[in-house]
NUPA-530750 format. One line per field, with one value per residue (C-alpha): residue number from 1; residue in three letters; x, y, z. Coordinates in steps of 0.1 Angstrom, whole numbers. Layout:
seq NUM,...
type ALA,...
px X,...
py Y,...
pz Z,...
END
This chain:
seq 1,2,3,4,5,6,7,8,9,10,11,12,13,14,15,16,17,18,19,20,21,22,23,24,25,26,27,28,29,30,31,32,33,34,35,36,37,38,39,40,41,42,43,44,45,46,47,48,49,50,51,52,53,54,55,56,57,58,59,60,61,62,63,64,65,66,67,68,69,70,71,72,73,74,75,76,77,78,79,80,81,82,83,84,85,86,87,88,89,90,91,92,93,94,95,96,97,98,99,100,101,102,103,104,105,106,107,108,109,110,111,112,113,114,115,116,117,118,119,120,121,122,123,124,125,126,127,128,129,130,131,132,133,134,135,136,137,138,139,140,141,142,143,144,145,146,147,148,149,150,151,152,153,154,155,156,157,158,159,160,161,162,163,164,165,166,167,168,169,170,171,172,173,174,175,176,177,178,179,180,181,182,183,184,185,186,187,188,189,190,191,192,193,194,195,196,197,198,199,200,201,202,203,204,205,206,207,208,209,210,211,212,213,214,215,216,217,218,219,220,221,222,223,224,225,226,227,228,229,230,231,232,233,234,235,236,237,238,239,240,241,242,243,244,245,246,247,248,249,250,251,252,253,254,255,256,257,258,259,260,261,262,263,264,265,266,267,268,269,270,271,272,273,274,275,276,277,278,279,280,281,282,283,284,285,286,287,288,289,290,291,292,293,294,295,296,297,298,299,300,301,302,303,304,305,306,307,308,309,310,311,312,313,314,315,316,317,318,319,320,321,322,323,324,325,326,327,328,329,330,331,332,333,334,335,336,337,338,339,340,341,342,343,344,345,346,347,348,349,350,351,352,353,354,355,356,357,358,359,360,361,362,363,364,365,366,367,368,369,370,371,372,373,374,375,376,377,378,379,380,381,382,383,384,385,386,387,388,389,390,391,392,393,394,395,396,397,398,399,400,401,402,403,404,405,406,407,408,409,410,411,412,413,414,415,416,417,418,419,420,421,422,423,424,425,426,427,428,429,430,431,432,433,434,435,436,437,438,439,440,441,442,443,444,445,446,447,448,449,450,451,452,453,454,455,456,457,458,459,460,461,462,463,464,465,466,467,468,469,470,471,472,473,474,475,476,477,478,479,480,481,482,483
type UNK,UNK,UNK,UNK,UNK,UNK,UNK,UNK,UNK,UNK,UNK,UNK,UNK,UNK,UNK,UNK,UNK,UNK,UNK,UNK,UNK,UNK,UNK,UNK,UNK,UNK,UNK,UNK,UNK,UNK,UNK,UNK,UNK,UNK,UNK,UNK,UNK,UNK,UNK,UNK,UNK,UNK,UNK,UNK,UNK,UNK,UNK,UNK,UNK,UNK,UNK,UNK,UNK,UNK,UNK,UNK,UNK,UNK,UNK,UNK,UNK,UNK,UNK,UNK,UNK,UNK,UNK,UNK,UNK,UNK,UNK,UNK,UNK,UNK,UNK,UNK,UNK,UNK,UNK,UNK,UNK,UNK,UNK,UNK,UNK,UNK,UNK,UNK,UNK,UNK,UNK,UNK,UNK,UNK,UNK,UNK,UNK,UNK,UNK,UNK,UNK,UNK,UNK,UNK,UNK,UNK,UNK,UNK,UNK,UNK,UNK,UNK,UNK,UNK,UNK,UNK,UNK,UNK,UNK,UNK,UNK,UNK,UNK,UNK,UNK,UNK,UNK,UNK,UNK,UNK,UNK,UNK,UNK,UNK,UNK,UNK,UNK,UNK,UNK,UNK,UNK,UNK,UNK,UNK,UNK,UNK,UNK,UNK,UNK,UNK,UNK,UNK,UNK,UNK,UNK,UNK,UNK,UNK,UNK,UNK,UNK,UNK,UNK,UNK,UNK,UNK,UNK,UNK,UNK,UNK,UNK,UNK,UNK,UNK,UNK,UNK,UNK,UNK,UNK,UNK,UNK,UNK,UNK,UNK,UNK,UNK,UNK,UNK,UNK,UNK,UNK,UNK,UNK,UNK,UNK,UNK,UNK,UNK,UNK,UNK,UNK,UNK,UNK,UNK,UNK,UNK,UNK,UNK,UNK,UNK,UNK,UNK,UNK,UNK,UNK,UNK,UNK,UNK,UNK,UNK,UNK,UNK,UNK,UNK,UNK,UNK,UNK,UNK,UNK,UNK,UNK,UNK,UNK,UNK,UNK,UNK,UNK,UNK,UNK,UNK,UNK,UNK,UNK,UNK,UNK,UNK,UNK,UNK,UNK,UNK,UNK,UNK,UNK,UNK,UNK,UNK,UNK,UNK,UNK,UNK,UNK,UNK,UNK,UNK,UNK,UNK,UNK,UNK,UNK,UNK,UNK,UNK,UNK,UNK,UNK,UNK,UNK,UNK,UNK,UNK,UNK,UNK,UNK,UNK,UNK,UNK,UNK,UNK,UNK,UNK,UNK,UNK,UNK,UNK,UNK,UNK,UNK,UNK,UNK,UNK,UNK,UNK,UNK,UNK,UNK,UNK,UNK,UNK,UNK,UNK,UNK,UNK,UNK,UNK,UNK,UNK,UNK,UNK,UNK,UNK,UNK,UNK,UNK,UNK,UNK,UNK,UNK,UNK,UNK,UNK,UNK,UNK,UNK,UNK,UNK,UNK,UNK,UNK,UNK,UNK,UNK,UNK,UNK,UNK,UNK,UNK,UNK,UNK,UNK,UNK,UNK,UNK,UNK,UNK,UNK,UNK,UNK,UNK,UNK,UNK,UNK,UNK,UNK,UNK,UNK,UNK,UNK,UNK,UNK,UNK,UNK,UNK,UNK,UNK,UNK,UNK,UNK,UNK,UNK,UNK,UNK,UNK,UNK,UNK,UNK,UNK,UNK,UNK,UNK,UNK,UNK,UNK,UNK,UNK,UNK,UNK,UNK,UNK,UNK,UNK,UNK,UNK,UNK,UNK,UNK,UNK,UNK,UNK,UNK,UNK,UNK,UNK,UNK,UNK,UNK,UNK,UNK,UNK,UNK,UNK,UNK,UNK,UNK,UNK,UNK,UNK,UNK,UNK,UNK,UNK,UNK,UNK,UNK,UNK,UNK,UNK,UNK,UNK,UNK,UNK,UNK,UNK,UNK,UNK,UNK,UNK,UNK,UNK,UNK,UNK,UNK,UNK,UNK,UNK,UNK,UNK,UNK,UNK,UNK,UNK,UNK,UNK,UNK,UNK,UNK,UNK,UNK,UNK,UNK,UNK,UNK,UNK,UNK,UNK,UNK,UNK,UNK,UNK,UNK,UNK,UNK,UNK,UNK
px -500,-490,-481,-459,-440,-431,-420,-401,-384,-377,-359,-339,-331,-321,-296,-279,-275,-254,-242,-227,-211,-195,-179,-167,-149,-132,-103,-100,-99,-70,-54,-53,-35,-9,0,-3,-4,-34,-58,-89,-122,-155,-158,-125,-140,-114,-126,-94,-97,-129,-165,-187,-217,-186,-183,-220,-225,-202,-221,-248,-230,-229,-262,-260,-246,-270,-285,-267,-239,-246,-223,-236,-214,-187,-177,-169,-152,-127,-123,-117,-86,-72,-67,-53,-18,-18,11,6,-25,-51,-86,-123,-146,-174,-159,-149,-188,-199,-174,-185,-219,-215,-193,-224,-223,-208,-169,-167,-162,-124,-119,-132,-105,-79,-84,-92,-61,-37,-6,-8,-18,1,25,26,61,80,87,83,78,105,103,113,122,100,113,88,102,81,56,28,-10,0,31,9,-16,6,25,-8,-16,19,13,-16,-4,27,9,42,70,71,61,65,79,82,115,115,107,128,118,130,131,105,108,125,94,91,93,61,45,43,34,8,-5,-3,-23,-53,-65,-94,-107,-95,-101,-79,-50,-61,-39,-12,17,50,75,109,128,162,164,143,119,77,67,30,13,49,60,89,99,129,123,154,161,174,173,193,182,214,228,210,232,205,224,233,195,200,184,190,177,147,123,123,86,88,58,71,63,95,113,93,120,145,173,161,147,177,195,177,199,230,223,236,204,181,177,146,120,84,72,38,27,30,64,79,99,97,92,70,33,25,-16,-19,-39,-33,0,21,35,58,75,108,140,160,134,150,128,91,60,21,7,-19,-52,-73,-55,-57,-97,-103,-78,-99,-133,-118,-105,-134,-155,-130,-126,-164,-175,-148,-143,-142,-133,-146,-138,-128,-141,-129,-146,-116,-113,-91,-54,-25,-9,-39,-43,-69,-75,-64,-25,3,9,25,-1,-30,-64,-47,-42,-75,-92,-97,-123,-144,-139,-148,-118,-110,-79,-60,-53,-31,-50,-67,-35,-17,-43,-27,4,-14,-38,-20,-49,-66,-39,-54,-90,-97,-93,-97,-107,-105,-125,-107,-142,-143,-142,-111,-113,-132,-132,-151,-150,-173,-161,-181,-178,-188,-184,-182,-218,-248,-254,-287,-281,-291,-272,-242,-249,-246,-218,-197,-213,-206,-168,-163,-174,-158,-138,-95,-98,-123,-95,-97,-132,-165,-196,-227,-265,-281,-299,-283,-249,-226,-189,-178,-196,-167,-134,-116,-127,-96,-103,-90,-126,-164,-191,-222,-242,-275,-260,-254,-268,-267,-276,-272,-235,-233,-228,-217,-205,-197,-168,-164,-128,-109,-83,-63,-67,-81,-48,-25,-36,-31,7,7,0,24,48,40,38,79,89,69,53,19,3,-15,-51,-76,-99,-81,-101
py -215,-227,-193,-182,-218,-213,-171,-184,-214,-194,-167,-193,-206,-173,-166,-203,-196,-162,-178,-206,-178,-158,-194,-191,-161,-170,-191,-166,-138,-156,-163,-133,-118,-144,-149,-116,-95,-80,-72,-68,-47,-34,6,-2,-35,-64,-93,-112,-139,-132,-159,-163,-143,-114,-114,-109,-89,-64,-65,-53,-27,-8,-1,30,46,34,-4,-36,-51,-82,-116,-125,-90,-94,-127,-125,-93,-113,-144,-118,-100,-134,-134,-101,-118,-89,-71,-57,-34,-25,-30,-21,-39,-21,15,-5,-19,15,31,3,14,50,39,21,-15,-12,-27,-65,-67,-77,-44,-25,-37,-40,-2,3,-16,-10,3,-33,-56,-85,-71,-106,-117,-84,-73,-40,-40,-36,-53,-31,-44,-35,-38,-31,-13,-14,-45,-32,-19,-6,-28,-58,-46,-33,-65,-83,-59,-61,-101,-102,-79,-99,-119,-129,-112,-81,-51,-45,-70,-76,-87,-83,-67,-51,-52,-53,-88,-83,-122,-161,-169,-132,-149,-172,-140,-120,-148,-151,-114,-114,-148,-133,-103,-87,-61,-74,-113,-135,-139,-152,-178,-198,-188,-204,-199,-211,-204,-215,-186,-164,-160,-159,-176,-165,-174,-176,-145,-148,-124,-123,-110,-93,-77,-47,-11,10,21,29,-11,-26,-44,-52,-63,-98,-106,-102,-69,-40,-8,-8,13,14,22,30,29,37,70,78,98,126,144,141,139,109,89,97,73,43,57,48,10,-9,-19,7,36,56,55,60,77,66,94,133,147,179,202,203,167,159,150,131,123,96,108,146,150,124,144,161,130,133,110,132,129,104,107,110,107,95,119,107,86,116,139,106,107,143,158,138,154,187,182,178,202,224,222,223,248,267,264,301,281,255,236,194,175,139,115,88,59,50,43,24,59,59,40,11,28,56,58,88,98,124,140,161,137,109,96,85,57,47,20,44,79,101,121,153,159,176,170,188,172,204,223,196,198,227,205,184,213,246,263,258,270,287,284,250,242,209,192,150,135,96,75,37,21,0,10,29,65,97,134,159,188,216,240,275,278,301,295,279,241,220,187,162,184,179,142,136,154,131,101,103,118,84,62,78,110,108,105,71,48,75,81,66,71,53,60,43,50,18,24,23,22,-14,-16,-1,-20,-31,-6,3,36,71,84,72,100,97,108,102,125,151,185,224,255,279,281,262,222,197,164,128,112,77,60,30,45,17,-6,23,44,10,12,47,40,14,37,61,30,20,57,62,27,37,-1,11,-10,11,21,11,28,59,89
pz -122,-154,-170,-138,-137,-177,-168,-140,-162,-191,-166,-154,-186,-200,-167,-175,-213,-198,-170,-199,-223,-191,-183,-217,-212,-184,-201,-233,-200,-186,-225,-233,-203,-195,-233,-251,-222,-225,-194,-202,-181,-181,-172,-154,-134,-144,-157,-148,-120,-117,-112,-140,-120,-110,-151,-151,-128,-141,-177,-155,-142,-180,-171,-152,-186,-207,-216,-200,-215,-234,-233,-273,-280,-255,-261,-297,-290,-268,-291,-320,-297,-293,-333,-335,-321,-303,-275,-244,-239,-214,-230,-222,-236,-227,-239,-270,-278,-272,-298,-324,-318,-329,-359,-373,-386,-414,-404,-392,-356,-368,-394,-363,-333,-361,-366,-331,-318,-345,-325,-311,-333,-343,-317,-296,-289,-298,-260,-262,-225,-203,-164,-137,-101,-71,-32,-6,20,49,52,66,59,25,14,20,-2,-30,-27,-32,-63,-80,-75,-93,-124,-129,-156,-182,-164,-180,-161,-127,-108,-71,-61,-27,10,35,69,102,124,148,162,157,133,116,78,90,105,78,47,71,78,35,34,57,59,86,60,24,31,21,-7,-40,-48,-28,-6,1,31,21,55,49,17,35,4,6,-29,-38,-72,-90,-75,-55,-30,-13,24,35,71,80,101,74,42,33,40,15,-11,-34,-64,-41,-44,-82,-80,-103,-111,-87,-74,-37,-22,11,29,61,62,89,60,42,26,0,19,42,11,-9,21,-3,-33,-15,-22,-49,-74,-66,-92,-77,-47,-41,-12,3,21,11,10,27,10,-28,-39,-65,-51,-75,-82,-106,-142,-127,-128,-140,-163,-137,-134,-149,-153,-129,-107,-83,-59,-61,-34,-40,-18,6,4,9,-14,-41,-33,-35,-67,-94,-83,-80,-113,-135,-110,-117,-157,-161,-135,-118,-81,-66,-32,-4,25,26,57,55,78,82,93,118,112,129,143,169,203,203,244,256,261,254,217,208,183,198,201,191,219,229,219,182,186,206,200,171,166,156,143,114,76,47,22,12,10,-8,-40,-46,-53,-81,-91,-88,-100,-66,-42,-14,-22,-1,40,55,86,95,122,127,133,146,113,99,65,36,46,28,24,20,1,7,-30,-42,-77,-105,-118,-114,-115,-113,-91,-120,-146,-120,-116,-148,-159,-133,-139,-177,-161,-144,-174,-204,-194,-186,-153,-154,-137,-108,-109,-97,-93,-75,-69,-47,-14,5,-2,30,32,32,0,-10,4,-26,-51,-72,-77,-59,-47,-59,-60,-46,-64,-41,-14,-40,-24,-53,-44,-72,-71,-38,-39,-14,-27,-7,-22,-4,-9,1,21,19,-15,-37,-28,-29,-66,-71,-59,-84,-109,-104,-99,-137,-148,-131,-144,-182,-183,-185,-215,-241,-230,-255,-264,-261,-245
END
């Protein structure tokens, strides 16, 4: 008895000496990003905002690469970033640990980051960054979320900042209404931080951020500039214009420069895929779409699939959740199927998402179909794609290739991976990437291989817009390490 009451006191003593240094991160966490602009993560999970045991718990997470992350090496790293007086950046920890690992001992943990860091350091102050403004133009599943996103990466103005939503009155207490439907959410929870209706300026004030909420059934009516608004990006996230000409009716206001489509567009927009093919974005590009959650999900995979094994052809099946488009019961819509239930049905319906890969992967044009069946879920959706390829691959050699991918290669924001045989999908509302691997479900034949590829249809894209938001506005800190 004696023997298991010291193990079990000297576990517990072990998790509150950790438990003690993660606490200790949490104020240099917060330092660092509201006065030098820095954000930093762990494999892409951020550490801002975040519990002591969330800090913890994502040190553990570095063990699906290797060993488990260890505060007694993370927490000097931090403290030593905060002496570097360094500018804006985007920095991972753990990718940097690993990286100071393979250089050996032999630099200081300072010498190291200074080298590491050096386009940045002692950089604090010089605002390099340039602020872009941001209107929300639609309020609804996905403005919410990107409003919630774009609040929380406002950190010291610079960047991109949300100025405002346009929307149109739906009743006397609409301003109440909708703080309130960004305050509480049924599938994301609630708002982290504190909101503010202001009725008599019509403005929603939430964590510093204020929005001005502006009303309105033309996008072409807008002045914008009255608001103190200039040069914005317009995201509309209505999805009632697809094409350039109906979008360009936002470039008719005063104070808007360029707009964001969320949803694929028709004719020959740009579809853009964030860390596929942002490089298509160009200043003349006036207006530019995300594409669509699935498309976000799937392009990554295919990707690195692609690069490393050649894809010969396949077929996407994405099991979806349900959207706002379908009926809760059975009512007329205009689309075939979708006019049956969504809470009870499985239902079958259509998707472009295959054909619009070829968009952001040319190199794949007519080698992929697709199929969607709508299932009663509210959010966290997957697909199933279905590949032959140009050679053989073993399922652990497959495994591993995009489990390293998802840690280490260019397309890591994007890029998950998980294995583990209780996985479901709300295990996976909130992740912040386009599409997580799973690797469990992972079935090779010779050249045959099926992969699941779960995704948050609605955050994980949200942040995908956001990306392409940063990549258009060119406010994206440095990335360190780089790839």
């Amino acid at each position: 008895m004696t023997t298991q009451r010291t193990a079990a006191d000297e576990h517990l003593a072990e998790w509150a000496d950790r438990q003690a240094k993660a606490e200790a991160m949490i104020p240099v966490v917060g330092r660092l990003y509201r006065e030098f602009g820095v954000v930093t993560s762990i494999h892409g999970r951020t550490l801002l905002g975040q519990s002591s045991t969330d800090i913890l718990k994502a040190h553990r997470f570095a063990r699906r690469v290797d060993i488990e992350l260890n505060v007694d090496d993370t927490l000097p790293m931090l403290e030593a970033l905060t002496a570097l007086d360094p500018g804006p950046a985007s920095v991972d920890i753990a990718r940097l640990h690993r990286r100071r690992l393979e250089a050996g001992a032999d630099q200081s943990l300072e010498d190291f980051l200074r080298a590491e860091l050096a386009d940045v350091v002692g950089k604090h102050g010089g605002d390099d960054m340039p602020s872009t403004d941001v209107v929300l133009y639609g309020f609804g599943r996905i403005g919410r979320l990107l409003a919630r996103i774009l609040i929380e990466h406002a950190g010291t103005g610079h960047g991109l900042r949300l100025r405002a939503i346009v929307v149109r009155r739906g009743a006397d207490n609409d301003l109440s209404k909708r703080a309130s439907l960004l305050r509480r959410d049924s599938v994301h929870g609630s708002f982290d931080g504190t909101i503010t209706v202001d009725e008599e300026a019509s403005t929603i004030l939430a964590n510093g951020t204020l929005i001005q909420v502006i009303y309105s059934d033309d996008p072409s009516s807008v002045d914008y500039t009255q608001y103190g608004i200039q040069d914005a990006i317009v995201v509309d996230n209505t999805g009632k214009w697809r094409d350039k000409e109906g979008l360009s009716q936002h470039l008719q206001c005063p104070g808007v420069s360029r707009v964001l489509l969320t949803a694929p567009g028709k004719g020959g927009l740009p579809n853009i895929v964030s860390g596929i093919n942002d490089e298509m974005i160009g200043d003349d590009d006036k207006v530019v779409t995300a594409a669509s959650c699935t498309t976000n999900a799937i392009v990554p995979a295919l990707k690195v699939i692609n690069d490393e094994y050649g894809i010969v052809g396949g077929h996407i099946e994405t099991v979806h959740a349900f959207t706002n488009d379908q009926n809760l019961i059975d009512n007329f819509h205009k689309g075939e199927r979708r006019g049956r239930s969504a809470a009870l049905n499985m239902v079958l319906t259509e998707t472009g998402a295959a054909k619009a890969v070829s968009k952001a992967l040319p190199e794949l044009e007519g080698k992929l179909t697709g199929n969607s069946v709508r299932v009663p879920t509210p959010d966290v959706s997957m697909a199933i794609l279905n590949l032959t390829l140009e050679q053989a691959v073993e399922r652990d050699t497959l495994n591993d290739f995009l489990r390293e991918a998802s840690l280490y290669g260019d397309l890591h924001k994007q890029l998950d991976y998980i294995d583990s045989p209780e996985v479901v999908s709300t295990d996976f509302v909130g992740n912040r990437h386009a599409g997580i691997v799973d690797g469990r479900a992972t079935i090779t034949a010779g050249d045959r291989v099926v992969m699941y590829v779960w995704y948050d249809n609605e955050f994980g894209y949200s942040c995908q817009v956001v990306r392409v938001l940063e990549e258009m506005a060119k406010v994206h800190p440095p990335v360190f390490p780089a790839v």
